[in-house]
N, C-alpha and C positions, 0 to 999 in steps of 0.2 A: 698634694696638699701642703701649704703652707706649715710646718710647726710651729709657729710664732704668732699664726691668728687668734686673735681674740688676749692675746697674754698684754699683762699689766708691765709695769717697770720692774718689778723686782722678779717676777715669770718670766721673762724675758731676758734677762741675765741669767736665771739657773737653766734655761732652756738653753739658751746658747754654750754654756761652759758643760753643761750635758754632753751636748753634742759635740763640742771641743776635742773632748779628751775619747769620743767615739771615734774621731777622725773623718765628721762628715760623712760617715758610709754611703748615706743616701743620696749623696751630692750635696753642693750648695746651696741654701734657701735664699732668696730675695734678699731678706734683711742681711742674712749676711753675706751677700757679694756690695751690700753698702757698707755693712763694720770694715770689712778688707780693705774695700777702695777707698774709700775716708782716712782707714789709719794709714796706708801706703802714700796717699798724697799727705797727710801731716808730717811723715818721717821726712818726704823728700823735701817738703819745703820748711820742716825746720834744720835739718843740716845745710841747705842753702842759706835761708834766711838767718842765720848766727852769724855768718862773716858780712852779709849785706847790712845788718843792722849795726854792727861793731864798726861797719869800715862807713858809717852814715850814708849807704847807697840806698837805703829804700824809697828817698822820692823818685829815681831813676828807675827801682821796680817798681812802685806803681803805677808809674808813667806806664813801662813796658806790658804790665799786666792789663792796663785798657785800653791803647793804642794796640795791641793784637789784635781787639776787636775788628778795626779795619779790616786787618788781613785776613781774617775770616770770612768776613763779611764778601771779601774782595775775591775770595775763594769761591762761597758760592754763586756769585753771580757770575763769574765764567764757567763754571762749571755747567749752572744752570739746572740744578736739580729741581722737582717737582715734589719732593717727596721731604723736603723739611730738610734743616742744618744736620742733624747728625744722622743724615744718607749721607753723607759725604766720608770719604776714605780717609781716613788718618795722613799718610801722605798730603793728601791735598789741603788738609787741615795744618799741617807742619809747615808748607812750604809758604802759604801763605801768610800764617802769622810770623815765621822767622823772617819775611821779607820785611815784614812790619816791622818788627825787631829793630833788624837791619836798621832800617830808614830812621825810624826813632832815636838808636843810638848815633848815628853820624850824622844825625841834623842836628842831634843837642851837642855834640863836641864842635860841628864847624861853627857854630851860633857863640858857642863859648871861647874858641880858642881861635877862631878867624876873625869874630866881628867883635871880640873881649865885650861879649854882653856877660852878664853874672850864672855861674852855671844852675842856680835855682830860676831864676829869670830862664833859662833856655829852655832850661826841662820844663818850665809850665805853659811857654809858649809853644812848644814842640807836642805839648801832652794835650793841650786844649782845644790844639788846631785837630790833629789826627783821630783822637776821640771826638770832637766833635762833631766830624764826619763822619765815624763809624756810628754815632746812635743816628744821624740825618740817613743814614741806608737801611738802616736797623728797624727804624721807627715807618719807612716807607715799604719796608721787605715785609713786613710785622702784620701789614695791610692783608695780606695775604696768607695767613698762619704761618709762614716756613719761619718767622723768626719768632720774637719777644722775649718772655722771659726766661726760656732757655739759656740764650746768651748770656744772662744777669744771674742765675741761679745755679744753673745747670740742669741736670733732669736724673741724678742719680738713682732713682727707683725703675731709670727704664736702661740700668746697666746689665748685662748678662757676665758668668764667668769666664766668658772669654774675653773679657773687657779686661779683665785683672790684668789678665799679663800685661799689655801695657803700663799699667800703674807699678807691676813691679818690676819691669825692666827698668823704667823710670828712675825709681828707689834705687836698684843696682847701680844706676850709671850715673847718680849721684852720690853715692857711698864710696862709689869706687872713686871717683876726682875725689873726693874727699879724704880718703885716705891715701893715696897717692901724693895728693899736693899739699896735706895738712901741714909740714913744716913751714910749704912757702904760701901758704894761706894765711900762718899765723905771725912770721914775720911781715908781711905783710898788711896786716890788721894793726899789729900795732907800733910797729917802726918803718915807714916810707923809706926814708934815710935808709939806712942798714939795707933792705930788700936793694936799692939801687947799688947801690957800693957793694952787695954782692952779686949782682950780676941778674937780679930777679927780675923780671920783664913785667912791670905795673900795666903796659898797656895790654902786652897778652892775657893775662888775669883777669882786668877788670873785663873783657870781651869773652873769655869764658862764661868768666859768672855771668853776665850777661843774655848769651847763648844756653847756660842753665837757665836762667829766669825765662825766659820763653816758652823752651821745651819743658819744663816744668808747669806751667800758666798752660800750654796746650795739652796736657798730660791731664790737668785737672780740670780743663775746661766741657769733660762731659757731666761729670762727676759734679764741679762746686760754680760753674760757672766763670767768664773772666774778670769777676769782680771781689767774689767771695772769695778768690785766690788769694787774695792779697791780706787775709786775715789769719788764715795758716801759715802765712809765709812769715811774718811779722809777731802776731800777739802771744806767741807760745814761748816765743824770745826776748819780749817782752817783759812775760813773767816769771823766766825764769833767773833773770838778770835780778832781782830781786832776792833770790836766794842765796847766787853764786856768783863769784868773780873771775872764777879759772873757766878756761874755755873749755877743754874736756866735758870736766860735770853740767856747763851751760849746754853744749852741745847733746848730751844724754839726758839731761831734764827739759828742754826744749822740745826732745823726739816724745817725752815722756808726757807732757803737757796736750801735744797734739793730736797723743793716741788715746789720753783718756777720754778728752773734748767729742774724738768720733767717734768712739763706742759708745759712749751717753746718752751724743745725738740720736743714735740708729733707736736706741732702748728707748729714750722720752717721747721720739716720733711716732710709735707703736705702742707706748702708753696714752698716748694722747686721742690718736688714731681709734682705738680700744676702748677707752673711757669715755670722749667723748664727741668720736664719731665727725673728728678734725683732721682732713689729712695737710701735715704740715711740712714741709721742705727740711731734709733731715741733715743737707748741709748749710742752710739758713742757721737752725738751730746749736750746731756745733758752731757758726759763729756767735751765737748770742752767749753759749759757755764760754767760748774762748774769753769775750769781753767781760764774763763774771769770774772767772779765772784772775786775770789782769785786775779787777777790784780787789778779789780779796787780798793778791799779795801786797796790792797798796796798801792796803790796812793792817795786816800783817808786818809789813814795814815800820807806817808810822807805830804802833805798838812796840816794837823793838827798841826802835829812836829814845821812847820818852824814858 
């Protein structure tokens, strides 16, 4: 049996810190292999998304975060499963979207730097064309149940705990580039100059991160879908640039921003669910915090100002 059925928003938080500090004995309940999987993709994609937002790369991750679609899409239909998008093996899920990746990023460099079109101009000709085709396969797959709003959403309520690990291998194997490479991340970020004159390889870097944005985007693409990715990765670094100017405490209030937004989510979702018998997409939701998040430090801001 569930413990979290029937509980309100605030029974639902003293249920869950209950159980917290019992250590799960029972195992994991539903909602919470959603709190986990939610906070573990916000950590990874706000220690990512702090150098992509600083270094101005996030029209290149959004581009990247919906042109995977393609490659998913492009997944299953060699594969050819019957049985819906997430029958499909992780593997098969990885290679496709990184091929998309792949394609995404060296079509918007040779567009930029072979035919000198403007590199915003590349990245929306590159983003429009490849997305385009992925909702025209999406939208004909969709015909047939195996696709729709899956792809746009995600489907977190039908995560098990064996889902987790991925999510935090995930977390690890961006923690770890990040603290490995955090000096040459952060000269990087804010002096080009200096990184080259010391020997720092800008093209390697920006193709990591890269290569993070992807395996990230497919990391979270059961969980938030390959759309709503792009709102953890960005809005939590958003507002926390608002508070802070040093990269450190940005990067620790960014992780901090995107772990309270999924734990909310999971609680409102099952308040709502509970009271009034709406079941509502619980990483939807944590996007619509995230974006009342980012308000209020606007205004927190301008109050400061005056």
């Amino acid at each position: 049996m569930n413990p979290y059925s029937g509980q309100t928003f605030w029974g639902f938080i003293a249920t869950f810190f209950k159980r917290f500090f019992e250590a799960f004995s029972d195992g994991l309940a539903p909602d919470e292999v959603q709190v986990f999987a939610l906070v573990l993709i916000a950590l990874s994609s706000a220690l990512l998304g702090t150098f992509l937002v600083l270094r101005k790369m996030t029209m290149l991750a959004n581009s990247l975060s919906h042109t995977i679609l393609l490659g998913i899409v492009g997944a299953f239909l060699l594969v050819g499963s019957s049985q819906g998008m997430f029958s499909l093996s992780l593997p098969k899920l990885l290679v496709g979207a990184l091929i998309a990746a792949l394609c995404t990023t060296f079509a918007t460099e040779f567009l930029h730097k072979k035919l000198r079109l403007q590199e915003d101009a590349s990245i929306g000709l590159i983003f429009t064309a490849f997305f385009a085709l992925g909702v025209v396969l999406v939208t004909t797959l969709s015909r047939s149940g195996h696709l729709g709003l899956e792809a746009i959403m995600g489907n977190v309520d039908a995560l098990h705990p064996s889902d987790l690990k991925l999510t935090f291998y995930l977390f690890l194997f961006n923690a770890a580039v990040v603290f490995l490479f955090y000096r040459r991340f952060e000269i990087l970020t804010f002096d080009g100059t200096l990184a080259r004159n010391l020997g720092i390889s800008v093209l390697f870097f920006n193709y990591l991160m890269m290569f993070q944005t992807a395996l990230t985007a497919i990391g979270a693409f059961r969980a938030v879908g390959a759309f709503l990715f792009l709102a953890f990765l960005v809005a939590p670094v958003l507002t926390a640039r608002f508070f802070t100017k040093k990269l450190k405490p940005l990067l620790f209030l960014s992780c901090g921003v995107g772990t309270l937004a999924a734990f909310l989510s999971v609680a409102l979702s099952r308040h709502i669910l509970t009271a009034y018998a709406i079941p509502l997409s619980s990483s939807g939701i944590a996007s619509v915090i995230l974006g009342l998040f980012f308000l209020i430090a606007v205004a927190h801001r301008r109050r400061v100002l005056r």
